[in-house]
C-alpha positions, 0 to 999 in steps of 0.5 A: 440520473446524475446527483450532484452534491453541492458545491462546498458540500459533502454527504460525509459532513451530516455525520461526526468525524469519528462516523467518517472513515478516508482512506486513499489506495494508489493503483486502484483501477485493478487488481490488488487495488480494486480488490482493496476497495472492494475488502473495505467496503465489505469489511467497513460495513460489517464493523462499523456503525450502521450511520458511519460513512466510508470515503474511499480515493483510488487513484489511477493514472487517466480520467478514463481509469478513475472513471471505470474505478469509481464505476467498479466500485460503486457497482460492488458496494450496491451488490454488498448492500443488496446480499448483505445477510448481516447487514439485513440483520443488524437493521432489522426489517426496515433495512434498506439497501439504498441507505447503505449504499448511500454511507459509500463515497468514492472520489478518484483522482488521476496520478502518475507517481513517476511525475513528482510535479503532479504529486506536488499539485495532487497533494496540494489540491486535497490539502488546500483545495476542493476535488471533484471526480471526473465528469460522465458519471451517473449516480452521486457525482462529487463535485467541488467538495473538501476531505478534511483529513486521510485516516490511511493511505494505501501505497499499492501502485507499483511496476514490475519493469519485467519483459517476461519470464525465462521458462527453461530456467523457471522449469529447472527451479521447479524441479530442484526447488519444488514448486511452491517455493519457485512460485513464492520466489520466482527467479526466472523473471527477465528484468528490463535495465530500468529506464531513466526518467530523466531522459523521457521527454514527457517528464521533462527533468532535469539531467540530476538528480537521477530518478529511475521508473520502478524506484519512482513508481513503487517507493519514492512516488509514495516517498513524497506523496506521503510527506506532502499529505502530512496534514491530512494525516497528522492530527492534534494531541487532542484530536477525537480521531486517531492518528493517520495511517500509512500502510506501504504495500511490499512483497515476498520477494524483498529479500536481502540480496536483491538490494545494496544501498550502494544501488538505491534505485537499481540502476546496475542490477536486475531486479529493481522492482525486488530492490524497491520492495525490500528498501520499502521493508527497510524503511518501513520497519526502522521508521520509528528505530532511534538509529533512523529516527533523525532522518525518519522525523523529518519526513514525518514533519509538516514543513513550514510553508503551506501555512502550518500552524504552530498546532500544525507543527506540534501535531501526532504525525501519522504511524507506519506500517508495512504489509504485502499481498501474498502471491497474487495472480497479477498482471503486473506477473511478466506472462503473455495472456495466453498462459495466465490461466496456467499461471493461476492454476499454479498458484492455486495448486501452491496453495492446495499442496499447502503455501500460506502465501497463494492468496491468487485474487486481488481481493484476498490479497487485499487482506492485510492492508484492509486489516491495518486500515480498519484495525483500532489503534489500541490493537496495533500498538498492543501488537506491536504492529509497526515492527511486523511485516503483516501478510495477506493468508490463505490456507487450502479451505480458503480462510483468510487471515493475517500472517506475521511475516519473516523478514531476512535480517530483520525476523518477524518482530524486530527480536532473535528467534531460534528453533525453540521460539518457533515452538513456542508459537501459539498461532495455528495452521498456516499461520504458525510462524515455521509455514510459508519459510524460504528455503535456506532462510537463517534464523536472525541473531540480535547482530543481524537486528543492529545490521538491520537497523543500521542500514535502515538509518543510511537508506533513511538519510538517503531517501531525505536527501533524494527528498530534499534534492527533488524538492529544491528543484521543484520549488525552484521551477514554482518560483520561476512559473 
């Protein structure tokens, strides 16, 4: 039996805007982006009121993909509803799973990242039009119907641009390293150059400015997805509801050397998907630094086309914040089919021997950023959250928590730390800031935080340049349609 909401309508408008919850999750089809979903049905129904109503957009990249997401989904938001044990008890004895299911939306859309005209018409569509989930489905179908605002979005998608693993190499780095510091910090990944998009023909770009496929794909795709959905995220000086959230989804493996702004989008060195994610901590963490804050406030600014109000203009922009997954079983993880188990059975003994950071599921995985997703605003600017890189954590006995995370240059929270400040840690166990440290890692000094916040302002001038660059081309190719 197909439901279809009518035109113009959605089951989220019988309820108030502080009832409602949006939250978009790139490369949600699998993975560390279904088990996102997944973490905030279960997670959104434990905390929030038994009348709120959670509207969750993946995208993928085919109607195929969002078909099977949107189905996925919903198939797990009926198994929370039915097994709920706490779900049954905040209701009471007329608890209904139905009506739960019922609080629980899903809206998929296709998006390529790499294809920035399309992240211009998806942004477009959500900002100024109505979207409908792709047709052949059963069960709520939503058709035609507005999303009035973003309260996060969750940049996972991602590609790895590797063609598989150097296993000679990956034994040595075991033998000499351990093993649960290999598989944090594999370096026996063979890279693949990566490819320029401009010299596919199915993007059909111009010969400049240069756009490389991891880059686009993990930071610059999300770069501008961001900006063109600012007036879903933005929000007035006295809007009921706090401001929009964007969450960028990093990795362990960012550390210094894998990148030099030199090389923005890695063309000439190997490890472009390391490169990125350290330029998305970069980015992340000196958002709101003064050295960065003129580049940084310009993409955080609704522009003046699209109608912006001057309200608009004077609107709360959006807070960022800056997570990763721990170390996940992956197929994005350059290993052939044959050996994946082997290869989550090495990260589940990582995690048995100790490591904080062997999350091996998606769905633990997804920790962090469902965390930020649903944390009230006053507790994340009392912890100072913008300034911390937020981990996905699990310790041997599978407790899942948050764990600060330690950024080379940068440290855990923006400020010095020696040996007597990790002393003075009050956290326990796994989350104690010494567990889950890279071997030779050095203690930050206040120089290495003025380094840090320096080259965060070159990336940021960078990165709106490459903006700007991209989107006169793009407006010039509109004009001329």
């Amino acid at each position: 039996m197909v439901v279809r909401a009518s035109p113009g309508t959605a089951p989220w408008e019988a309820v108030p805007a502080h009832e409602q919850l949006f939250v978009l999750i790139t490369g949600a089809n699998s993975g560390i982006g279904l088990g996102t979903a997944q973490r905030l049905i279960d997670d959104f129904l434990a905390t929030r009121s038994l009348a709120s109503h959670l509207v969750l957009l993946p995208t993928t990249r085919s109607n195929t993909k969002s078909l099977q997401a949107i189905r996925e989904i919903r198939a797990y938001a009926v198994h929370a509803a039915q097994t709920s044990a706490g779900l049954r008890s905040r209701a009471g004895a007329d608890y209904k799973w139905q009506d739960t299911v019922a609080r629980i939306h899903v809206l998929s859309l296709p998006l390529d990242l790499c294809d920035l005209r399309a992240v211009r018409r998806f942004a477009g569509r959500l900002r100024r039009g109505t979207v409908s989930n792709p047709p052949g489905l059963e069960g709520e179908y939503l058709v035609d119907v507005r999303v009035p605002r973003l309260d996060s979005v969750v940049f996972n998608a991602a590609y790895g641009g590797w063609a598989g693993c150097d296993y000679p190499r990956a034994v040595w780095s075991i033998l000499t390293k351990g093993l649960v510091q290999s598989v944090t910090w594999p370096t026996f990944k063979n890279a693949l150059p990566t490819t320029i998009l401009n010299e596919r023909e199915s993007y059909n770009y111009p010969v400049k400015p240069l756009l490389g496929e991891v880059f686009a794909a993990c930071v610059f795709g999300h770069y501008m997805l961001a900006h063109e959905l600012l007036p879903l995220l933005s929000r007035s000086s006295s809007a009921a509801v706090a401001p929009g959230r964007i969450v960028w989804s990093s990795s362990l493996e960012a550390v210094t050397g894998v990148f030099t702004i030199d090389d923005l989008q890695g063309f000439t060195r190997p490890q472009a998907y390391e490169s990125a994610k350290r330029l998305t901590d970069v980015l992340a963490l000196t958002c709101s630094l003064t050295a960065a804050r003129p580049f940084s406030s310009r993409w955080l600014t609704i522009d003046n086309d699209d109608a912006a109000s001057e309200k608009q203009q004077a609107a709360v922009p959006p807070k960022v914040y800056l997570t990763h997954p721990g170390i996940v079983a992956s197929t994005l993880f350059p290993v052939p089919w044959f050996l994946f188990w082997a290869y989550e059975l090495v990260l589940v003994v990582s995690r048995w021997l100790g490591s904080p950071w062997h999350t091996v599921d998606g769905y633990t995985g997804a920790k962090a950023a469902v965390w930020v997703a649903l944390q009230d605003q006053p507790a994340l600017d009392a912890a100072g959250a913008d300034r911390i890189k937020w981990g996905s954590s699990s310790d041997r006995n599978l407790t899942v928590d948050v764990k600060k995370t330690e950024v080379e240059g940068w440290g855990w929270e923006g400020r010095p730390e020696d040996a007597a400040a990790l002393a003075a840690d009050t956290a326990v166990g796994v989350l104690h800031k010494s567990r889950g440290r890279k071997h030779g890692v050095v203690d930050v000094t206040a120089e290495d935080i003025v380094r840090f916040e320096e080259l965060g302002a070159r990336c940021w001038k960078e990165m709106e340049e490459l903006r700007a660059e991209w989107e006169d081309v793009l407006e010039d190719e509109e004009e001329d349609e």
